[in-house]
C-alpha atoms as one frame of an Amber mdcrd trajectory, in Angstrom:
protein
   2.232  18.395 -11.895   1.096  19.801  -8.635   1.129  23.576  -8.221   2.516
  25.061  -4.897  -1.228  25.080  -2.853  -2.064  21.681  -3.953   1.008  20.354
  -2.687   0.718  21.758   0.285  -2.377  20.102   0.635  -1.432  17.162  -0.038
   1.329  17.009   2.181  -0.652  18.426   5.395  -2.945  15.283   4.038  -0.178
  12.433   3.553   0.204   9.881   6.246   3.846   8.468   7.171   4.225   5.193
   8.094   7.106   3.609   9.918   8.658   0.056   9.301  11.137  -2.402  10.572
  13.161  -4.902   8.382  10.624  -7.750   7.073   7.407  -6.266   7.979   4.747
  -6.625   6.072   3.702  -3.574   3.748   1.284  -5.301   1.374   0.212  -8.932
   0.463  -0.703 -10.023  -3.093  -4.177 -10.724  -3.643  -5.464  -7.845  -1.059
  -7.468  -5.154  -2.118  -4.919  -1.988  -2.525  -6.445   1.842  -1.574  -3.019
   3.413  -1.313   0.003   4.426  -3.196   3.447   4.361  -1.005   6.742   6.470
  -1.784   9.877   5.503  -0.280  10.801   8.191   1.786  14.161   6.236   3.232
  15.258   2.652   3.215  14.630  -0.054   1.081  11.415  -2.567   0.252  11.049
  -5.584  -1.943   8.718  -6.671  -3.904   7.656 -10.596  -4.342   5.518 -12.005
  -6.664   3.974 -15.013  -4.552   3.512 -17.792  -7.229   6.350 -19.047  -7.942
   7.619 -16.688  -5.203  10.346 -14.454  -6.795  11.461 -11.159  -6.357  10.344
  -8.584  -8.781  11.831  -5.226  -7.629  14.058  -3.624  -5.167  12.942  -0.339
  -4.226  14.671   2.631  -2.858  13.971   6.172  -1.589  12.146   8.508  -4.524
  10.643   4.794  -5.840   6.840   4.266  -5.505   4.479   1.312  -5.504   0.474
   0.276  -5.062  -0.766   2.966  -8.183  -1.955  -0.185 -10.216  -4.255  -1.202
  -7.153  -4.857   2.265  -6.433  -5.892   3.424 -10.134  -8.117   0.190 -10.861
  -9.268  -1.204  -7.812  -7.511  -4.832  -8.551  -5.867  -6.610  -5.623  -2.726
  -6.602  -5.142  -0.638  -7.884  -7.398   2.386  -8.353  -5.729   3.885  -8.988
  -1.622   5.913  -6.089  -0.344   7.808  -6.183   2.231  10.547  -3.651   4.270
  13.923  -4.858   3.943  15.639  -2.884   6.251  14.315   0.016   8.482  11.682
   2.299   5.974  10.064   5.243   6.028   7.243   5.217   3.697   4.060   8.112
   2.595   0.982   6.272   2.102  -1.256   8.189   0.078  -4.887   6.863   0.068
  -7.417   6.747  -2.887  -9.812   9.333  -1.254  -6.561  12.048  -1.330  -5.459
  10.792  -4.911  -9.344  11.769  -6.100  -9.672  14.859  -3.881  -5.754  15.746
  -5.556  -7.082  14.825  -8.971  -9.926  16.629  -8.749  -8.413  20.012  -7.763
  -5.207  19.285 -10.048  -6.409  17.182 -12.989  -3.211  17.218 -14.359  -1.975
  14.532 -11.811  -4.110  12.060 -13.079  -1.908  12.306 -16.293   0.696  11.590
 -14.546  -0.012   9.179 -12.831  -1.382   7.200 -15.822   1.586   7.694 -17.613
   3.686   6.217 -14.260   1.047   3.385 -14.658   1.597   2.308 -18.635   5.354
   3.026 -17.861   4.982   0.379 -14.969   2.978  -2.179 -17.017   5.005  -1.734
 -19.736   7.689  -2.801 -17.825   5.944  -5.768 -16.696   5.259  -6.698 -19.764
   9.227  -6.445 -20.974  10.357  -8.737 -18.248   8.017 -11.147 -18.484   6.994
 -11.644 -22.087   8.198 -14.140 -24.787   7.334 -11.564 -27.257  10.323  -9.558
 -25.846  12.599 -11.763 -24.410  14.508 -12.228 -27.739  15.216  -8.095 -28.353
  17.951  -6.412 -26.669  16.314  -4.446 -23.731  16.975  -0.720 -25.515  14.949
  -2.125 -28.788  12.511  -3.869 -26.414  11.485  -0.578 -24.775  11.892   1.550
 -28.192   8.875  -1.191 -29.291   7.491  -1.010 -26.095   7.194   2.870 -26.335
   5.496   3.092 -29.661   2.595   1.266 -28.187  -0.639   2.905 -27.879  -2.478
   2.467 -24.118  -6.233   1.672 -24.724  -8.617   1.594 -21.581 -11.405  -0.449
 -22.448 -14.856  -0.619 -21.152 -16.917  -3.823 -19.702 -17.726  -5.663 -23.433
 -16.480  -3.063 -25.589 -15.984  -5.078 -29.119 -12.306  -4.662 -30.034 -11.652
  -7.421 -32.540 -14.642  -8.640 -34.833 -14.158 -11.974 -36.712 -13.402 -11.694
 -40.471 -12.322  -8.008 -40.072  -8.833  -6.559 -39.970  -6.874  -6.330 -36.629
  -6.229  -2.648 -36.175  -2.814  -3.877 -34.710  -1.188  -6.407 -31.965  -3.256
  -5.802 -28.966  -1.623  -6.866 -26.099  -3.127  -7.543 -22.714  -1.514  -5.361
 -19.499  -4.229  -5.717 -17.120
């Protein structure tokens, strides 16, 4: 969604960070202000309690947006699994991006329901008993509501306007 200019500012902006296998990238439960891309090599991703592994990710595969987008710690461990390259894109360039492009912001919501969607697949009763193409076709159809600090959303003795499902 970025035009030719804005790219180019963002990559004269974009710092590139070098690791080794098993360093350290980002622990759970620490405040997140960047978004990394996998430039080259390989990281994993470790939810700490029970410790598991969530992801394997690869070059062109991205992590820290849900930190990044609402200020949450980090909500999982990641760590290099054999040598990585990695951008690191802070939250002062994603704002100064957004507000010169705000198309990206778009995007970059839509990469974050499409993440916590997928969250939500893999870890979910609700789901577990769907084949994963139906699971996602369900998944999809659901609408992605940002609510604000007590915002009413279901009264008592009134109609649900649907399953509301919690993300984050």
């Amino acid at each position: 969604s970025l035009g030719a200019d804005d790219l180019r500012y963002v990559i004269e902006r974009i710092e590139v960070r070098e690791h080794a296998p098993r360093d350290l990238i980002v622990r759970q439960g620490v405040a997140g202000g960047s978004l990394f891309v996998v430039v080259r090599g390989r990281v994993q991703v470790i939810a700490e309690s029970p410790r598991r592994e969530l992801a394997s990710l690869g070059e062109g595969a991205f992590f820290g947006e849900l930190a990044l987008l609402t200020n949450f710690p980090r909500s999982a461990t990641v760590v290099a699994v054999e040598p990585t390259q990695l951008l690191e894109i802070s939250r002062d360039l994603v704002s100064e991006i957004v507000r010169r492009s705000p198309e990206v912001l778009k995007t970059l919501l839509r990469f974050f329901r499409d993440r916590l969607l997928d969250r939500l697949l893999g870890s979910s009763a609700l789901f577990s008993s769907f084949p994963p193409d139906e699971a996602r076709a369900l998944a999809d159809r659901f609408l992605f509501l940002e609510l604000e600090p007590a915002m009413r959303v279901i009264a008592k003795g009134e109609r649900a306007p649907g399953l509301l499902l919690l993300l984050c």
